[in-house]
N, C-alpha and C positions, 0 to 999 in steps of 0.2 A: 921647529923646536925639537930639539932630541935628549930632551929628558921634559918629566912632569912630575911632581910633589905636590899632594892635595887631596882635598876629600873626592872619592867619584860615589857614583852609585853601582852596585852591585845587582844583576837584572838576572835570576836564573830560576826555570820552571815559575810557581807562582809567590818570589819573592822579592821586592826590591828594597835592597840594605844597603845604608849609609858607610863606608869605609874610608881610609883614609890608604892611599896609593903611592908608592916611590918604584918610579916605570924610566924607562930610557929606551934607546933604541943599540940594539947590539950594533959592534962591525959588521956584522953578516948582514945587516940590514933589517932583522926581526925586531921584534919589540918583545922585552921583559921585565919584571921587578918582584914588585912582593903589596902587599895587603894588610894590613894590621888595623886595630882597634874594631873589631868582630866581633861575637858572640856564637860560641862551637856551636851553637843548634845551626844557625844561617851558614857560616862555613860547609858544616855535614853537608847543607842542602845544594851548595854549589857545588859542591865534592861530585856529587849524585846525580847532576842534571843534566842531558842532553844539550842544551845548547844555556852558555854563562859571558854575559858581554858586561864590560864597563862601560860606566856611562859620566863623559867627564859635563862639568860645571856647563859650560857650555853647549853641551846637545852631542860632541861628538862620539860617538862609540867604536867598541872593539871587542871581535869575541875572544876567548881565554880559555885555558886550561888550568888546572893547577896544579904545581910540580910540587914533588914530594909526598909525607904523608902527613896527614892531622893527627897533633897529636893533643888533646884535654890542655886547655890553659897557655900553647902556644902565644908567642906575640906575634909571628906574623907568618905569611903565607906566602910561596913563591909561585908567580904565573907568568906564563908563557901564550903571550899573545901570536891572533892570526890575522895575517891579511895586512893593510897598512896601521901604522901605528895612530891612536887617536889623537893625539897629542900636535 
């Protein structure tokens, strides 16, 4: 599969948040997309955290960055996955 739309979980320091995800796999071969329906406290906290993985419906995971900045009341958030794509 090289796209995924859905809810994942979001696992970073001591928080895990329900999101909803629209991810795909670039040409390059990476994987990336965006995050939305959050709540800026849990974002900040992914903003912040040493290590931040999605975790889709099904068990499989992937760690992440997030690109860009947060900004108060955003809809959504863009990330930039590492390693193979969960999906």
């Amino acid at each position: 599969m090289t796209t995924y739309q859905g809810p994942v979980t979001v696992v970073a320091d001591d928080i895990e948040v329900t999101m909803q995800a629209d991810l795909s796999v670039t040409k390059g071969g990476h994987w990336a997309g965006s995050l939305s329906d959050y709540q800026d406290v849990d974002m900040f906290k992914v903003l912040t955290s040493d290590t931040a993985l999605i975790r889709l419906p099904g068990g499989q995971q992937g760690r992440f960055v997030l690109e860009g900045k947060l900004a108060p009341g955003q809809a959504s958030m863009g990330v930039l996955g590492s390693g193979p794509a969960p999906f």
